[in-house]
N, CA, C and O atoms as CSV, one atom per row, in Angstrom:
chain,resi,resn,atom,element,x,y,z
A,1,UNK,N,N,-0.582,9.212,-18.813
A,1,UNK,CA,C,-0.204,7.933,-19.375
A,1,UNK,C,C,-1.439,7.035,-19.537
A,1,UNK,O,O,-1.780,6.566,-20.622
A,2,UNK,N,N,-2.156,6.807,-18.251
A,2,UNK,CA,C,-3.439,6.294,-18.831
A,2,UNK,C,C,-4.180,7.120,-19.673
A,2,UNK,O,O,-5.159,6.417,-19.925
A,3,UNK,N,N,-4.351,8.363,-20.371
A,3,UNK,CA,C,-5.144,9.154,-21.538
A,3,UNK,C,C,-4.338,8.234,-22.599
A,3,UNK,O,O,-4.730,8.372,-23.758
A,4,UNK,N,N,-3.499,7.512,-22.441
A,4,UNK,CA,C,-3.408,7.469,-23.865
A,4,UNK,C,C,-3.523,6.399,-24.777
A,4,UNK,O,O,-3.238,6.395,-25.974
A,5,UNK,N,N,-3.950,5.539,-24.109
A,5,UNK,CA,C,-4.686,4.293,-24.496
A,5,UNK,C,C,-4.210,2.951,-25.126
A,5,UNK,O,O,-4.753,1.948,-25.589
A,6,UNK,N,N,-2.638,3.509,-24.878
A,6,UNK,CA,C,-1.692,1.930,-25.602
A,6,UNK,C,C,-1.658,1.319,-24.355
A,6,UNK,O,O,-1.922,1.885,-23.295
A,7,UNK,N,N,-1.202,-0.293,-24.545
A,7,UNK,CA,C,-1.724,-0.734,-23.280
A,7,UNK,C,C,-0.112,-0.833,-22.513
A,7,UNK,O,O,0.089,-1.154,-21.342
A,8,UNK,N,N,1.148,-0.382,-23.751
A,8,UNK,CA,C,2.155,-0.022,-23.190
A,8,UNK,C,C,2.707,0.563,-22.042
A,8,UNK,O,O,3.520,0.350,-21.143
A,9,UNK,N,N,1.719,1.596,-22.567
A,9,UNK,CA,C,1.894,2.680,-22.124
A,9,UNK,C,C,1.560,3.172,-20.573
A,9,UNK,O,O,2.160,3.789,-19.694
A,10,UNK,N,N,-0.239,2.307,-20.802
A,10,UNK,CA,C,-0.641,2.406,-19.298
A,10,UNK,C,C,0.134,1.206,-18.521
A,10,UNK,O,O,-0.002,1.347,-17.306
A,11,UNK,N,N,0.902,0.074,-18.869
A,11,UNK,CA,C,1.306,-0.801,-18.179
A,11,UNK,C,C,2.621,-0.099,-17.608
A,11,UNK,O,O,3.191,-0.633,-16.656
A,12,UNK,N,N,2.925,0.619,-17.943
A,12,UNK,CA,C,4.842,1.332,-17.331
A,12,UNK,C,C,4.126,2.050,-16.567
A,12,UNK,O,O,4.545,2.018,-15.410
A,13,UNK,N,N,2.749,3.022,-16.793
A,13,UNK,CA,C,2.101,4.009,-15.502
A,13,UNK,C,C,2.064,2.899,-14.620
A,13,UNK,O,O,2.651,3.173,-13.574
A,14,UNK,N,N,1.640,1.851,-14.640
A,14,UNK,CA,C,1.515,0.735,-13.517
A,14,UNK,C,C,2.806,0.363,-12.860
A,14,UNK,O,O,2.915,0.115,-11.659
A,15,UNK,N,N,3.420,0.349,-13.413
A,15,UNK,CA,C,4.998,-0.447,-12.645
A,15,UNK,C,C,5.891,0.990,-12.043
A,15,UNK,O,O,6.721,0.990,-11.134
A,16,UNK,N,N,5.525,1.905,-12.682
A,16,UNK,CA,C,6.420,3.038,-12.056
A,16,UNK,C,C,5.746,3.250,-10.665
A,16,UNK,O,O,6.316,3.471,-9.596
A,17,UNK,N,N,4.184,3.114,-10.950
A,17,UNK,CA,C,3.525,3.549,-9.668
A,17,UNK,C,C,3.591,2.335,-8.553
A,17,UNK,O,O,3.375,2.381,-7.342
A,18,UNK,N,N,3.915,1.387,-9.282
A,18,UNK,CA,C,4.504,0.064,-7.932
A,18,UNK,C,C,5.275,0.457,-7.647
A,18,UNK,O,O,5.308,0.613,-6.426
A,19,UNK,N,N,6.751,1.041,-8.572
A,19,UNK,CA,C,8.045,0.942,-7.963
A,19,UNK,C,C,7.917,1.989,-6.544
A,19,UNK,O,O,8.414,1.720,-5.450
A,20,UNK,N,N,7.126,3.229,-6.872
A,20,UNK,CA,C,7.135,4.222,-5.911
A,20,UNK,C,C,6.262,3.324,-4.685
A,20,UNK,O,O,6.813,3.253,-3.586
A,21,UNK,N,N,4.907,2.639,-4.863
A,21,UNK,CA,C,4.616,1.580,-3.670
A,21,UNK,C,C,5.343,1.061,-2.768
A,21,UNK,O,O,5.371,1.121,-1.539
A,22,UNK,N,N,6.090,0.399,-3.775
A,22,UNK,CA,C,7.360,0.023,-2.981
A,22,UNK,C,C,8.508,0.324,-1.899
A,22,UNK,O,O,8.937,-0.322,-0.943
A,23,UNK,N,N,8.831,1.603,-2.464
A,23,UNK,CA,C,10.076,2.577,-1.881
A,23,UNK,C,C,8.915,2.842,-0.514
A,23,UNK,O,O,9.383,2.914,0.622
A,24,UNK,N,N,7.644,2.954,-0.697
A,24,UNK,CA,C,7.069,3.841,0.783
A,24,UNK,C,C,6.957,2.548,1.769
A,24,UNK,O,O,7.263,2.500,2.960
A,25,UNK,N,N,6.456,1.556,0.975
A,25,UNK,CA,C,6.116,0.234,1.812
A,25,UNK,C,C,7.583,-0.395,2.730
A,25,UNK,O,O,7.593,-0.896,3.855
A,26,UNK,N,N,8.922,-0.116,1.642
A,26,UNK,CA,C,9.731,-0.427,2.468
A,26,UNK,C,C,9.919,0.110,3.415
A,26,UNK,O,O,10.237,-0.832,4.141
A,27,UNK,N,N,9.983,1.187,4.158
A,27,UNK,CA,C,10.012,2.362,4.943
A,27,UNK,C,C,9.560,2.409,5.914
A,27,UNK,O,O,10.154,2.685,6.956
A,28,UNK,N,N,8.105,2.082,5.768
A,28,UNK,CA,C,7.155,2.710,6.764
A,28,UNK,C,C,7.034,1.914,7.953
A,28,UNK,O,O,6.507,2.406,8.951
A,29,UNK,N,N,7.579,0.430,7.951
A,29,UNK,CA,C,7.239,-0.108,9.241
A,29,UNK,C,C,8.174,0.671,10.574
A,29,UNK,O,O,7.696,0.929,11.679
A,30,UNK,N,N,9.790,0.988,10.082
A,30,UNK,CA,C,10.559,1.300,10.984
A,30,UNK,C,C,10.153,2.359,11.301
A,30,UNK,O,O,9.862,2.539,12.483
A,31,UNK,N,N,9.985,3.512,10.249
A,31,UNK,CA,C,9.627,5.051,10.448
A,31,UNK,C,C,8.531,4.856,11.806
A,31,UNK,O,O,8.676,5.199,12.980
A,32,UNK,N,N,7.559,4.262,11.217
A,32,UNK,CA,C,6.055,4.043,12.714
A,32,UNK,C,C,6.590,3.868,13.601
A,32,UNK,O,O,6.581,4.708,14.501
A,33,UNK,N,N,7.468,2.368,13.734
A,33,UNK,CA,C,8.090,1.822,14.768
A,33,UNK,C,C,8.839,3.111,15.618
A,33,UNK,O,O,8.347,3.380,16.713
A,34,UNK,N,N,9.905,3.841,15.193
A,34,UNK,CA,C,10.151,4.143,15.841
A,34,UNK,C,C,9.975,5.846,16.140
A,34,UNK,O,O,10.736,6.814,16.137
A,35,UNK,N,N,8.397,5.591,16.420
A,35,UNK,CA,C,7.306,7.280,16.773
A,35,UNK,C,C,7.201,7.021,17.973
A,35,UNK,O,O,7.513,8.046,18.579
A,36,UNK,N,N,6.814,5.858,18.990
A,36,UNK,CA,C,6.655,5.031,20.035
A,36,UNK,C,C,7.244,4.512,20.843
A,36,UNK,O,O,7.794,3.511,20.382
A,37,UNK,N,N,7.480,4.697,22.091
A,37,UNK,CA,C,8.071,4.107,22.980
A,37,UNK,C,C,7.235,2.730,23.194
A,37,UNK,O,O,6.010,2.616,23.162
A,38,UNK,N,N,8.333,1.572,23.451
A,38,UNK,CA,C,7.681,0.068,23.761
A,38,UNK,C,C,6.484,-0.225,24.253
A,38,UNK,O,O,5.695,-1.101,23.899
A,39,UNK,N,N,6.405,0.561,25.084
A,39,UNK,CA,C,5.221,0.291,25.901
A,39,UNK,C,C,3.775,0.411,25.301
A,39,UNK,O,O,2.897,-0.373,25.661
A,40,UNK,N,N,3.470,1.695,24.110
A,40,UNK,CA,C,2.392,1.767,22.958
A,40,UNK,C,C,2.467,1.864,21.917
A,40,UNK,O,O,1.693,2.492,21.194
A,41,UNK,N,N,3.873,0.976,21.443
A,41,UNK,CA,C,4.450,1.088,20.021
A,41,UNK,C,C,3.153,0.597,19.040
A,41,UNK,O,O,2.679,1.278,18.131
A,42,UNK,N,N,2.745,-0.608,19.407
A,42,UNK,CA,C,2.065,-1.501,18.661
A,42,UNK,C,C,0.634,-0.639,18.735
A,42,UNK,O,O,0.160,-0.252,17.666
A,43,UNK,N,N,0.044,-0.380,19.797
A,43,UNK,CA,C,-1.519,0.725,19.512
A,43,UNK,C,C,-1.242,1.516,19.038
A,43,UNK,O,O,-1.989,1.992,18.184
A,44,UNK,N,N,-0.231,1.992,19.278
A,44,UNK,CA,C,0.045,3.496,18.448
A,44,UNK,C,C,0.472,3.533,16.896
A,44,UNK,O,O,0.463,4.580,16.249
A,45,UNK,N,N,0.787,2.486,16.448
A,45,UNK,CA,C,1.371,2.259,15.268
A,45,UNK,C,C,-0.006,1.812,14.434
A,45,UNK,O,O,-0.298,2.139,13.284
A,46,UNK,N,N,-0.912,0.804,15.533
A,46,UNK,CA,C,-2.125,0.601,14.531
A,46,UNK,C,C,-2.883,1.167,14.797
A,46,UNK,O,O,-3.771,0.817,14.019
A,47,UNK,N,N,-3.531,2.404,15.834
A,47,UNK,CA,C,-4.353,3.515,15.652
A,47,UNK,C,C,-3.858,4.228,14.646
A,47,UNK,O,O,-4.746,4.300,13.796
A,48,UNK,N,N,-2.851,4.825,14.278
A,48,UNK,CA,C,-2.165,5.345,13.151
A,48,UNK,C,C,-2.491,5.275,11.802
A,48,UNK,O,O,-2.744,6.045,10.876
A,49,UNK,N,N,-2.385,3.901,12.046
A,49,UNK,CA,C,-2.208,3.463,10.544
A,49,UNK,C,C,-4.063,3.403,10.001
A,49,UNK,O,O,-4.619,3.811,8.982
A,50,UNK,N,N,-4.619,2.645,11.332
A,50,UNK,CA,C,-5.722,2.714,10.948
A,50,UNK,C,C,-7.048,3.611,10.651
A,50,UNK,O,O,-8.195,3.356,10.285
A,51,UNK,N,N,-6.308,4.812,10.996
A,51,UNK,CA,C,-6.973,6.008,11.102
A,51,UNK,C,C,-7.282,6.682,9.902
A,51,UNK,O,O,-8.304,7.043,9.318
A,52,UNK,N,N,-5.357,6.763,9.626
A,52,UNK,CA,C,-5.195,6.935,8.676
A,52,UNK,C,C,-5.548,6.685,7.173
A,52,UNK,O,O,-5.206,7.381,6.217
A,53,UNK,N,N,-6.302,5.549,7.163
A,53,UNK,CA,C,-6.751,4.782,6.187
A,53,UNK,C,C,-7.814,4.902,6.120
A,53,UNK,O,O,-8.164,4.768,4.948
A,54,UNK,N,N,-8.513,5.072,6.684
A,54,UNK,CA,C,-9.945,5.263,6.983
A,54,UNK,C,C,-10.516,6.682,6.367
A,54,UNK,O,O,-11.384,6.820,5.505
A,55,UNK,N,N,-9.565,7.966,7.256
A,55,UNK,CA,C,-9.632,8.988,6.760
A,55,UNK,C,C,-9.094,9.435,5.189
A,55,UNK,O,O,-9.823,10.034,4.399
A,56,UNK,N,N,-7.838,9.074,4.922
A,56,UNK,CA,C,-7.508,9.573,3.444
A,56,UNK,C,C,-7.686,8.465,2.517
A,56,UNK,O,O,-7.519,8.796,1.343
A,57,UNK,N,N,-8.004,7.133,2.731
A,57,UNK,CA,C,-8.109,5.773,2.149
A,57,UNK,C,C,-9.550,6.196,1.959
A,57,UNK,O,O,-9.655,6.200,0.732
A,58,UNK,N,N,-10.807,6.580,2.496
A,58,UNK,CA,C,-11.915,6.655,2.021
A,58,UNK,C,C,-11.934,7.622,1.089
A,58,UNK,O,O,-12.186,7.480,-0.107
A,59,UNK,N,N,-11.635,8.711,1.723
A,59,UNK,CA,C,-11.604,9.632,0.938
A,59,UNK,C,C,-11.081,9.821,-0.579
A,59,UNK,O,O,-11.796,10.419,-1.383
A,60,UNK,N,N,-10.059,9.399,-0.887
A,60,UNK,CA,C,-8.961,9.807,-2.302
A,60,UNK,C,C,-10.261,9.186,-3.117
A,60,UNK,O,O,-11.157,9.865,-3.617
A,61,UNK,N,N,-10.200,8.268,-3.129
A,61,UNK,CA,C,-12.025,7.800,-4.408
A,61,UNK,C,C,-12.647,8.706,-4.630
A,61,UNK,O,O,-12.773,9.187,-5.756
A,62,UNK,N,N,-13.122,9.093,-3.699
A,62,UNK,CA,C,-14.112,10.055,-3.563
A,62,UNK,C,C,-13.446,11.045,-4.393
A,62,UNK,O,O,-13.240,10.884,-5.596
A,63,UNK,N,N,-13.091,12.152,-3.674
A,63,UNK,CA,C,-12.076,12.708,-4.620
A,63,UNK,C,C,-11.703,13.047,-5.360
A,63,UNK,O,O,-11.592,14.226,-5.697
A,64,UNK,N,N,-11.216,11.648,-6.128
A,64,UNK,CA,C,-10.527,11.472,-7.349
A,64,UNK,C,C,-11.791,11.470,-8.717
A,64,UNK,O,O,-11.817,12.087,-9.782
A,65,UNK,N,N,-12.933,10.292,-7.977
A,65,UNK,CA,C,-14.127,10.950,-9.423
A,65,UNK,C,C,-14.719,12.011,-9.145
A,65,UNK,O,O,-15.608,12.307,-9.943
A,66,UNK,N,N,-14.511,12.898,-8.062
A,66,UNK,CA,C,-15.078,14.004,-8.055
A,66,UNK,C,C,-14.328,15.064,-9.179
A,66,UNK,O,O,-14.900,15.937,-9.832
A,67,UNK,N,N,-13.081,14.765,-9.198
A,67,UNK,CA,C,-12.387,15.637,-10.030
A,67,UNK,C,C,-12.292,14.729,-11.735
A,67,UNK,O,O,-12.070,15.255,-12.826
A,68,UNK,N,N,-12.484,13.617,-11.512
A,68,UNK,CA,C,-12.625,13.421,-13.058
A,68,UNK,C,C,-14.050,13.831,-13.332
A,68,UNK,O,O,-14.174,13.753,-14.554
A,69,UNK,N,N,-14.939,14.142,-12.912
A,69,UNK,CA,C,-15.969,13.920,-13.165
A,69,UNK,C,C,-16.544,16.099,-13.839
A,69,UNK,O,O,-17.278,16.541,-14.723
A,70,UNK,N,N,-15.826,16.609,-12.963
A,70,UNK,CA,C,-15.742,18.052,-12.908
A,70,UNK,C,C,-14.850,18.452,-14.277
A,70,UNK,O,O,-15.309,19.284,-15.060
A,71,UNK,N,N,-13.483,17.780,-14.533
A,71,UNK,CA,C,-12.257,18.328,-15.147
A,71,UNK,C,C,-12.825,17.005,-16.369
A,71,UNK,O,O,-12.823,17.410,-17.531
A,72,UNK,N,N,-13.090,16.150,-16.255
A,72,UNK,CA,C,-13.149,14.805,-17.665
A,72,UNK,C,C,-11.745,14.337,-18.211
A,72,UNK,O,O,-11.457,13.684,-19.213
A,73,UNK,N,N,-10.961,14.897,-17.204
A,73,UNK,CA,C,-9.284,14.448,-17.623
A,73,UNK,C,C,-8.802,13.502,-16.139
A,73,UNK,O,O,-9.635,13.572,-15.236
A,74,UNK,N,N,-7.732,12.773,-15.885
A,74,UNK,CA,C,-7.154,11.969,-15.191
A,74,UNK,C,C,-5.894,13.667,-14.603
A,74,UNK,O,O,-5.146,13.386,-13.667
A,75,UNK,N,N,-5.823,14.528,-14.919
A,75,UNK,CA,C,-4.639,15.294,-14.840
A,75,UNK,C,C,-4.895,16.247,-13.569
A,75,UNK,O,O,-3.984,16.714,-12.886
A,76,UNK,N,N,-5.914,16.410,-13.407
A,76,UNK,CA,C,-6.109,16.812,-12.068
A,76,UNK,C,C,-6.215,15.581,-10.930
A,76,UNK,O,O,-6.386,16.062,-9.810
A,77,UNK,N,N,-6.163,14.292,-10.933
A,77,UNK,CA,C,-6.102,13.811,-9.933
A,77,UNK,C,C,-4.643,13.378,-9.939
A,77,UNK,O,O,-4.494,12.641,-8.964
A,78,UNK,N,N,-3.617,13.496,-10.539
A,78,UNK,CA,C,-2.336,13.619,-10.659
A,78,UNK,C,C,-2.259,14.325,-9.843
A,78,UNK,O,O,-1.794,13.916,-8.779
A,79,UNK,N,N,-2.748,15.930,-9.992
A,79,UNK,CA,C,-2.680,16.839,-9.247
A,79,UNK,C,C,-2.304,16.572,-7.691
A,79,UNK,O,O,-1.387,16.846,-6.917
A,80,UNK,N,N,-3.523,15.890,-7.680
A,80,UNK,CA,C,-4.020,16.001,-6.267
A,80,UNK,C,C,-3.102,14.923,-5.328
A,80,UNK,O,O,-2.494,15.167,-4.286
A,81,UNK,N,N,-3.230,13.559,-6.122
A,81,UNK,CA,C,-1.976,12.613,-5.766
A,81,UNK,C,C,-0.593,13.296,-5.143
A,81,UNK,O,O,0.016,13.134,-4.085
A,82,UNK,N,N,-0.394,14.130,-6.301
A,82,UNK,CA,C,1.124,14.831,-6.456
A,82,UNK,C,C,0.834,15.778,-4.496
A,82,UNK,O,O,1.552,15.530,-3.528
A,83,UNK,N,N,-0.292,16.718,-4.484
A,83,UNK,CA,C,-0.329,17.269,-3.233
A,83,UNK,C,C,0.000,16.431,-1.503
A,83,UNK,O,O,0.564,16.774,-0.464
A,84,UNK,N,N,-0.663,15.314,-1.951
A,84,UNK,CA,C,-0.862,13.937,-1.120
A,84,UNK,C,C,0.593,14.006,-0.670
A,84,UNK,O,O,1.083,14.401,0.388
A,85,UNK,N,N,1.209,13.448,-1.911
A,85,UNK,CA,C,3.355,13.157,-1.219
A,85,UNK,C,C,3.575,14.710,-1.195
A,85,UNK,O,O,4.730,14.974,-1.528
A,86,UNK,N,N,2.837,15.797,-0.908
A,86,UNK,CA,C,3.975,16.788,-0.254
A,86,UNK,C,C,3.736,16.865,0.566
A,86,UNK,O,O,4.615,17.438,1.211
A,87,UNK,N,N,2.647,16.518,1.311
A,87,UNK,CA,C,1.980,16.477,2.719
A,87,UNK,C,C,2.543,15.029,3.446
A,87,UNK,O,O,2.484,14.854,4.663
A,88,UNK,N,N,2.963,14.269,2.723
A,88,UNK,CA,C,3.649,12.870,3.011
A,88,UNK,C,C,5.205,13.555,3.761
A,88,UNK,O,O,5.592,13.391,4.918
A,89,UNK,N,N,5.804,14.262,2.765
A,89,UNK,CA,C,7.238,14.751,1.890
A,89,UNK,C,C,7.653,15.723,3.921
A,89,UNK,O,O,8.417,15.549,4.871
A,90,UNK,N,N,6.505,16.691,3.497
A,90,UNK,CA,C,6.599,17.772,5.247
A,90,UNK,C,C,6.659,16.621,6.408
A,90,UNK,O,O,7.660,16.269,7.032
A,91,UNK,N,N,5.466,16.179,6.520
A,91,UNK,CA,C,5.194,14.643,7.559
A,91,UNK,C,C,6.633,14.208,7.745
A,91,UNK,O,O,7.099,14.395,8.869
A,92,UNK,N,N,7.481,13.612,6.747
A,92,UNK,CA,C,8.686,12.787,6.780
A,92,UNK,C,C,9.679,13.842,7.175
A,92,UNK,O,O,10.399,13.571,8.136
A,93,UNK,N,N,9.825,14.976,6.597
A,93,UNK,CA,C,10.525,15.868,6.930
A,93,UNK,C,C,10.569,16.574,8.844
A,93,UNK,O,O,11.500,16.803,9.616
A,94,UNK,N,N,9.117,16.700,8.952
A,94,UNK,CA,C,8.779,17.119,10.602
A,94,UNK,C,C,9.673,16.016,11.618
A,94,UNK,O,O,10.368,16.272,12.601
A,95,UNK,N,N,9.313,14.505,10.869
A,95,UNK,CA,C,9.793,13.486,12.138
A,95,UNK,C,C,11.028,13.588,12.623
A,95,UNK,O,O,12.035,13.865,11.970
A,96,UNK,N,N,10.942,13.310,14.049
A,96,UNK,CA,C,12.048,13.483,14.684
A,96,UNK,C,C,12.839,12.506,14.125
A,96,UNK,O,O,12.268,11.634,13.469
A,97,UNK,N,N,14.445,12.458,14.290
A,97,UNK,CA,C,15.191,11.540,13.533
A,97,UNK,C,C,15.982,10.558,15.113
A,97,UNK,O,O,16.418,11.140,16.106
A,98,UNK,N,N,15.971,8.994,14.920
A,98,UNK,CA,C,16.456,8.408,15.881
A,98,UNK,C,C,17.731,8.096,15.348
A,98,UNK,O,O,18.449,7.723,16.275
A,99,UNK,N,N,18.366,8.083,14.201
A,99,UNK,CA,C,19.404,7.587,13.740
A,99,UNK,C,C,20.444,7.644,14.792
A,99,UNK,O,O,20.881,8.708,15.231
A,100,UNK,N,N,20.854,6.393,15.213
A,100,UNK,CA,C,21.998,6.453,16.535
A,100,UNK,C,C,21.243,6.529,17.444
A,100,UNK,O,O,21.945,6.589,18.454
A,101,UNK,N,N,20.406,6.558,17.662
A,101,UNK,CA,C,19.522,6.578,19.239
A,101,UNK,C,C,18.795,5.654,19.631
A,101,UNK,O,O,17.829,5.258,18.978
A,102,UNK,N,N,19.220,5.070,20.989
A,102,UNK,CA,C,18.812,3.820,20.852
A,102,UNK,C,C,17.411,3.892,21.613
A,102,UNK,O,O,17.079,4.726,22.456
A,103,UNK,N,N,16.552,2.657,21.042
A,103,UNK,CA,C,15.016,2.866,21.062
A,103,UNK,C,C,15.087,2.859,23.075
A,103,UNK,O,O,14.235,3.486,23.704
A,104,UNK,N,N,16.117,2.132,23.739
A,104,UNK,CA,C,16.005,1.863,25.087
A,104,UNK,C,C,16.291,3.004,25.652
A,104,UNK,O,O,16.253,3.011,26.883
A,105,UNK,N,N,16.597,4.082,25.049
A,105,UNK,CA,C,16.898,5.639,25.571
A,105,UNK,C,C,15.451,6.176,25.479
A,105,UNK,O,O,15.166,6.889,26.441
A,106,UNK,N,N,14.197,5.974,24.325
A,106,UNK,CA,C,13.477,6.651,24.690
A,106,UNK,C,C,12.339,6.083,25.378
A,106,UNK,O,O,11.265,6.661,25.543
A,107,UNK,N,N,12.695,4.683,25.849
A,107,UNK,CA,C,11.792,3.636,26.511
A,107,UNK,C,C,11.899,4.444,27.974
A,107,UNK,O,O,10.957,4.638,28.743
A,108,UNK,N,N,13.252,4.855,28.154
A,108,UNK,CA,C,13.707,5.248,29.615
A,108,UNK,C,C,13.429,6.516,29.394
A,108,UNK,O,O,13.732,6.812,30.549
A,109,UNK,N,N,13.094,7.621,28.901
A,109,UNK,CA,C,12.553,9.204,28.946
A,109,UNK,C,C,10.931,8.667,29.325
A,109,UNK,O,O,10.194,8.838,30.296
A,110,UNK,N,N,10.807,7.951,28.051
A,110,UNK,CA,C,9.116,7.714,28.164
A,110,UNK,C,C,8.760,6.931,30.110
A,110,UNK,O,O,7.749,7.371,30.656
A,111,UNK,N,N,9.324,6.239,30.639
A,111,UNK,CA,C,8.875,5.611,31.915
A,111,UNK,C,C,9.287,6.441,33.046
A,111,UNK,O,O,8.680,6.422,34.117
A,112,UNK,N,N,10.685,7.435,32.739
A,112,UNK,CA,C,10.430,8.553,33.838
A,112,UNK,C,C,9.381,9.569,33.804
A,112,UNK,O,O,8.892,10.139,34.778
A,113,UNK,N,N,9.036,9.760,32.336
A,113,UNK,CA,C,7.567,10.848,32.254
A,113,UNK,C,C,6.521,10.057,32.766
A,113,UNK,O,O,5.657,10.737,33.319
A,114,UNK,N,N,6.319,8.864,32.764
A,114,UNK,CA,C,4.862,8.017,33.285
A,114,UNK,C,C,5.350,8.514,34.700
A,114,UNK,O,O,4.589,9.177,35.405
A,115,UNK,N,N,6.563,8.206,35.091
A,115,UNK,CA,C,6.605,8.107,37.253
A,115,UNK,C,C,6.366,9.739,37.339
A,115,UNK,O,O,5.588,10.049,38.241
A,116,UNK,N,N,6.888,10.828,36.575
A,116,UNK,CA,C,6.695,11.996,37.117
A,116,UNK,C,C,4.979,12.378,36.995
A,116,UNK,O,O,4.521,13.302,37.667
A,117,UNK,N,N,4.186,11.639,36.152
A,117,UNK,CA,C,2.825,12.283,35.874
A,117,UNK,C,C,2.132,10.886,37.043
A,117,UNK,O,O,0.941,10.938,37.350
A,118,UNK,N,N,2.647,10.225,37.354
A,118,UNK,CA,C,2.169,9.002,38.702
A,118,UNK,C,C,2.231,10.249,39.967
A,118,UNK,O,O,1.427,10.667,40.800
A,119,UNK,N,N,3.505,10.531,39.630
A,119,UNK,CA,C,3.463,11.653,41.005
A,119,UNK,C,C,3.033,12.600,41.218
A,119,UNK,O,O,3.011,12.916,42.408
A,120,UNK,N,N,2.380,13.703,40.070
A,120,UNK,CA,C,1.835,14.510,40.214
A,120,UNK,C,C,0.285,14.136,39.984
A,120,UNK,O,O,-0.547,15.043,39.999
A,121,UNK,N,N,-0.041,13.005,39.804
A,121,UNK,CA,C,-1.171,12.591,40.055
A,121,UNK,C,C,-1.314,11.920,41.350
A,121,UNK,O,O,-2.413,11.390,41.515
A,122,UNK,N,N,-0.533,11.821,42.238
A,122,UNK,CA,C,-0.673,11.445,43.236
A,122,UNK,C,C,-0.813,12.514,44.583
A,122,UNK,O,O,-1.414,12.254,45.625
A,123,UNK,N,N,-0.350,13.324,44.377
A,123,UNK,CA,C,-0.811,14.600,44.958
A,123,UNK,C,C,-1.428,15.635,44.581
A,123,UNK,O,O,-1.289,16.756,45.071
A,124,UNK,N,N,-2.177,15.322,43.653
A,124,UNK,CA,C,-3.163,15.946,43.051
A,124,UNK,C,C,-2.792,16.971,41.978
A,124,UNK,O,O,-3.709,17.678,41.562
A,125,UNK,N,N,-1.834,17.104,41.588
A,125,UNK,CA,C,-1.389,18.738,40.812
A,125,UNK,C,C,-2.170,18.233,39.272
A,125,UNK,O,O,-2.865,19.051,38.670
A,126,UNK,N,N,-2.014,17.125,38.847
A,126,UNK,CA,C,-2.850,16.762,37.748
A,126,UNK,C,C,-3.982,15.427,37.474
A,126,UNK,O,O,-4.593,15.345,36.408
């Protein structure tokens, strides 16, 4: 859509690719939110995120004129975009699902695993 040079044309590539912005942006705070028990929701949510950004946020540029620059078309970094959400697509698919589970159930798994690794650090086994 951007090859083709109406400014129509590239303006709907723009809004389709918001609308999909969108759909992930709505999403993603709860999805993070609830990877974490209370206690390292918030580090864990922004080591995450920030990692994350760092690593595939530097990178896709890179990347991306590496492959326009090789191919002289925009259609291989489609490509590659397109690979990005299936690796997104598995990711979303792997996560465990809380639906019905309440976050204070895994606050309470997560603080009996801290007392059992208190105790086996307390007599040395770890």
């Amino acid at each position: 859509m951007f090859n083709s040079g109406h400014n129509a044309v590239i303006m709907l590539a723009i809004i389709i690719g918001l609308v999909f912005h969108a759909f992930m942006y709505a999403t993603q705070p709860a999805i993070m939110a609830e990877m974490f028990p209370t206690r390292m929701r918030y580090s864990g949510v922004s080591l995450g995120y920030q990692v994350t950004s760092i690593v595939a946020g530097s990178l896709a540029p890179i990347i991306a004129v590496a492959l326009l620059d090789k191919f002289g078309s925009s259609v291989p970094i489609a490509w590659y975009l397109a690979g990005s959400c299936l690796v997104t697509l598995i990711a979303v698919i792997a996560a465990r699902e809380t639906k019905g589970l309440a976050l204070e159930s895994i606050d309470i798994a997560d603080a009996k695993n801290l007392a059992t690794e208190a105790e086996l650090a307390k007599v040395g086994l770890k």
